[in-house]
Every structure is written in structure tokens, then in C-alpha cells.
C-alpha positions as YAML, in Angstrom:
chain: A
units: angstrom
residues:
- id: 1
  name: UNK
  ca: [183.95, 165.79, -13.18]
- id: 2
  name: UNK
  ca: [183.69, 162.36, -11.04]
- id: 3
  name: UNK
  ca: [185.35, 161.32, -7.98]
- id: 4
  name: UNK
  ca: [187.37, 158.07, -8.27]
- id: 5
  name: UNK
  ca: [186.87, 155.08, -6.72]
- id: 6
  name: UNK
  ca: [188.93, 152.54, -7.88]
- id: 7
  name: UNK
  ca: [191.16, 153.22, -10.84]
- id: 8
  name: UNK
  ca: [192.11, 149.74, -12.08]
- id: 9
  name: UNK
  ca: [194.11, 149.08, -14.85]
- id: 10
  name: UNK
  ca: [191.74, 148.66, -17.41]
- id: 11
  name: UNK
  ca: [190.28, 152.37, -16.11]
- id: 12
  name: UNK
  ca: [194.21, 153.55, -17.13]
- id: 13
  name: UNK
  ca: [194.10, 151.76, -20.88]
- id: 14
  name: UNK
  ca: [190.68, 152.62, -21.56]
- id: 15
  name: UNK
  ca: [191.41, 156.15, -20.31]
- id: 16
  name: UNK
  ca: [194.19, 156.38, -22.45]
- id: 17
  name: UNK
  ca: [192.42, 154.67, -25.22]
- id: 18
  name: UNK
  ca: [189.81, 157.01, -25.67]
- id: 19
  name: UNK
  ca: [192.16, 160.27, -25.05]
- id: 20
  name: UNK
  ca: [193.24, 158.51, -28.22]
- id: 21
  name: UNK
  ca: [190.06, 158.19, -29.96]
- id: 22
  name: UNK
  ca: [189.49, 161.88, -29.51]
- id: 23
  name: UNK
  ca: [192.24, 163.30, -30.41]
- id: 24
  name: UNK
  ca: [191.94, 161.23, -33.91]
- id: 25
  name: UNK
  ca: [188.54, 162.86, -34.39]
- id: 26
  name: UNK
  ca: [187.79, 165.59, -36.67]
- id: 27
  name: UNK
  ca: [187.04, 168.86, -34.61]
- id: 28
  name: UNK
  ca: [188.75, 167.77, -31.39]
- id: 29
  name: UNK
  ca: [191.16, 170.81, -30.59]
- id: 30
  name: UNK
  ca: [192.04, 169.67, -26.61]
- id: 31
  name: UNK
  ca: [191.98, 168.26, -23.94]
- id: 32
  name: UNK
  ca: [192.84, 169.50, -20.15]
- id: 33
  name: UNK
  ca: [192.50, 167.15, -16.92]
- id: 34
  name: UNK
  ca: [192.48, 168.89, -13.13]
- id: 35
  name: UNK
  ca: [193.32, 166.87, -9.89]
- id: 36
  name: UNK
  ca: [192.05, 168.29, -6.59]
- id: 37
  name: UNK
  ca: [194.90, 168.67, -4.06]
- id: 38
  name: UNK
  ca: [193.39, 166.45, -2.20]
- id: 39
  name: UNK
  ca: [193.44, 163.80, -5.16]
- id: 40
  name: UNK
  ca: [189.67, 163.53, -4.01]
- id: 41
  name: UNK
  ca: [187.70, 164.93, -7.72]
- id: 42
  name: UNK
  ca: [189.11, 164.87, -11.20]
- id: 43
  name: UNK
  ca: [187.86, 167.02, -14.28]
- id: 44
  name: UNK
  ca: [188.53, 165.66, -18.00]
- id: 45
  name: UNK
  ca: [187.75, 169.18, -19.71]
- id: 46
  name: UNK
  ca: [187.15, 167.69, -24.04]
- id: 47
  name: UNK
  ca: [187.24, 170.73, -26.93]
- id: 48
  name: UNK
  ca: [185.25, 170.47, -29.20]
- id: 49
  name: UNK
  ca: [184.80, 172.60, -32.78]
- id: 50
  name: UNK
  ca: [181.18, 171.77, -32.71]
- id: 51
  name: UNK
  ca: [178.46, 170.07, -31.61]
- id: 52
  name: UNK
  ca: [178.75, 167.09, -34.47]
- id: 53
  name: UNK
  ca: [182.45, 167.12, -33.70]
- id: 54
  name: UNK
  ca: [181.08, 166.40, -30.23]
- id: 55
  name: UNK
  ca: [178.83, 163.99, -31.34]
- id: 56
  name: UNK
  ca: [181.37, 161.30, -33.16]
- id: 57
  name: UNK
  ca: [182.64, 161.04, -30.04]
- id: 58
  name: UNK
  ca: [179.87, 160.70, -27.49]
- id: 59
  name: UNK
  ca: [179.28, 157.44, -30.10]
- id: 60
  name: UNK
  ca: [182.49, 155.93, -30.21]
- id: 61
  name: UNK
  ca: [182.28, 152.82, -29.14]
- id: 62
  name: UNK
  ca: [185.37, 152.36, -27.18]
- id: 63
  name: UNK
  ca: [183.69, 155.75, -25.09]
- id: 64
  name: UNK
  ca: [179.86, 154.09, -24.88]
- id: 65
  name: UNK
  ca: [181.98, 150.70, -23.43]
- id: 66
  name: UNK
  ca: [183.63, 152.78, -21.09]
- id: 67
  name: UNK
  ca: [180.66, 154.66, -19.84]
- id: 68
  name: UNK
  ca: [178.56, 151.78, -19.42]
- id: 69
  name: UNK
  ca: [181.66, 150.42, -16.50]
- id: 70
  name: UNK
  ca: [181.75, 153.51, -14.84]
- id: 71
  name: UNK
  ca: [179.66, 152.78, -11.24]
- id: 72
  name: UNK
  ca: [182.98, 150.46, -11.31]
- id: 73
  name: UNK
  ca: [185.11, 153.06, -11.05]
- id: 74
  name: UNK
  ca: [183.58, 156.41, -10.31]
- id: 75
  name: UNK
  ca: [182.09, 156.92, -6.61]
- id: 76
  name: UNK
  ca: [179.92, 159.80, -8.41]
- id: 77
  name: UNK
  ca: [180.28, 161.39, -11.97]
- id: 78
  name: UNK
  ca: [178.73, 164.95, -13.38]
- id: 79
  name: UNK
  ca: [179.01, 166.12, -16.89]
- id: 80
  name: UNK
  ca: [178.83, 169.57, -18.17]
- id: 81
  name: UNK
  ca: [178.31, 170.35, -21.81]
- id: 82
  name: UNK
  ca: [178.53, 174.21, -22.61]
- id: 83
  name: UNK
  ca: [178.84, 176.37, -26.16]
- id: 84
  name: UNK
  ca: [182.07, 179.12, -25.77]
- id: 85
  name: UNK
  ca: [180.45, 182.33, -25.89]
- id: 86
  name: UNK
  ca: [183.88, 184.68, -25.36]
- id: 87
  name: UNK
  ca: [187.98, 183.21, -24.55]
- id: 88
  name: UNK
  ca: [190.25, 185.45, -24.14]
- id: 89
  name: UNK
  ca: [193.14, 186.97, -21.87]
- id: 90
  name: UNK
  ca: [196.44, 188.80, -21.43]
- id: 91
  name: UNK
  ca: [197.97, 187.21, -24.33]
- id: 92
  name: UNK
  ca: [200.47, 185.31, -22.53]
- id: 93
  name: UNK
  ca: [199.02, 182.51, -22.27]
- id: 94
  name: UNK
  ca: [197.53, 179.96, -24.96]
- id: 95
  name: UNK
  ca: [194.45, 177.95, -24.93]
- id: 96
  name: UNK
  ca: [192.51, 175.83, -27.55]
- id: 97
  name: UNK
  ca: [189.66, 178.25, -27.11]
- id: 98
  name: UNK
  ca: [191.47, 181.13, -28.81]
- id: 99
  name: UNK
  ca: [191.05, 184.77, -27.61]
- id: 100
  name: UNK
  ca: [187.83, 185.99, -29.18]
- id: 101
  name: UNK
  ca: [188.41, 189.22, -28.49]
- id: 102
  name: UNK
  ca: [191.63, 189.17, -30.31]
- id: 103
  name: UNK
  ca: [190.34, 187.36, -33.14]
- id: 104
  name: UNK
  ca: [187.46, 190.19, -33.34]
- id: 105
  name: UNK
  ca: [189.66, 193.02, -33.09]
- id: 106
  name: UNK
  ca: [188.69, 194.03, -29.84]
- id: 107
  name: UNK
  ca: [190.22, 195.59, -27.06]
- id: 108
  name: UNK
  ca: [193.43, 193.88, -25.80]
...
């Protein structure tokens, strides 16, 4: 999550740049970015299959320049990472996370 300052164009290309990176990366299964109404906090949500998967990418290069500028662009940044204990839903709707339940055999 971080609340943008401002977005240059270098921000846009490396953004894009490293959506690219990831999505070239062995165990990356998505990707899902949230705006506030307000255009005042965004949220880059990253899937990984693991926590190597995750791994490669917290050392790509083009990511580690990128973090290293980002008091230049960010007026405040916080990063979650969290393991998927249970997905799941109506059905109707897809998501990289799967529906554990379904995939169990569980109640629908």
C-alpha cells in the first residue's frame, strides 16, 4: 500500500517494467492494483506460489532499483506479506487464489 506523491514518468516505466518482471517469473499467478476513490492510497496486491517464488522477485534488480527511489515518489509506503490459509466463494467469481474449499471437497 503507499500513498503517491509524485508519479513521474520513470515511476510509470519502471512500474510497468517490473509488472513485467513478475509476471515472467516462475510462481507468479497475479497481480491486482486498488485506487481509493479519493485517488489518495494505492494497493499493488503480487501472488505468489511460494515463498522462493516470492523471493526471485524481491531480488530482481529492476525491483531493488526501484525500491531504493521510492521516498521520490511515495509520501508513505507499507508492505504486507501473508501465507493463504483458505480462498474461496460463491463460485461466480474467479481469483488466482483458487477456492480451497472447492479444491478440498468441501462444502459449496
Amino acid at each position: 500500500m503507499f500513498r503517491p506523491g509524485t508519479l513521474d514518468a520513470e515511476f510509470t516505466a519502471l512500474n510497468r517494467k517490473i509488472s513485467s518482471q513478475a509476471n515472467n517469473l516462475e510462481g507468479f499467478l497475479g497481480e491486482e492494483n486498488w485506487i481509493s476513490d479519493d485517488g489518495s492510497l494505492r494497493v499493488a496486491n503480487y501472488w505468489w506460489a511460494d515463498r522462493a517464488s516470492l523471493d526471485r522477485f524481491m531480488r530482481d534488480k529492476v525491483h531493488l532499483y526501484a525500491k531504493s527511489r521510492q521516498s521520490r515518489w511515495y509520501d508513505g509506503y507499507h508492505v504486507v506479506i501473508a501465507e493463504v490459509l483458505a480462498a474461496y466463494g460463491d463460485g461466480r467469481l474467479s481469483h488466482v487464489t483458487g477456492d480451497t474449499r472447492r479444491q478440498a471437497g468441501g462444502k459449496r
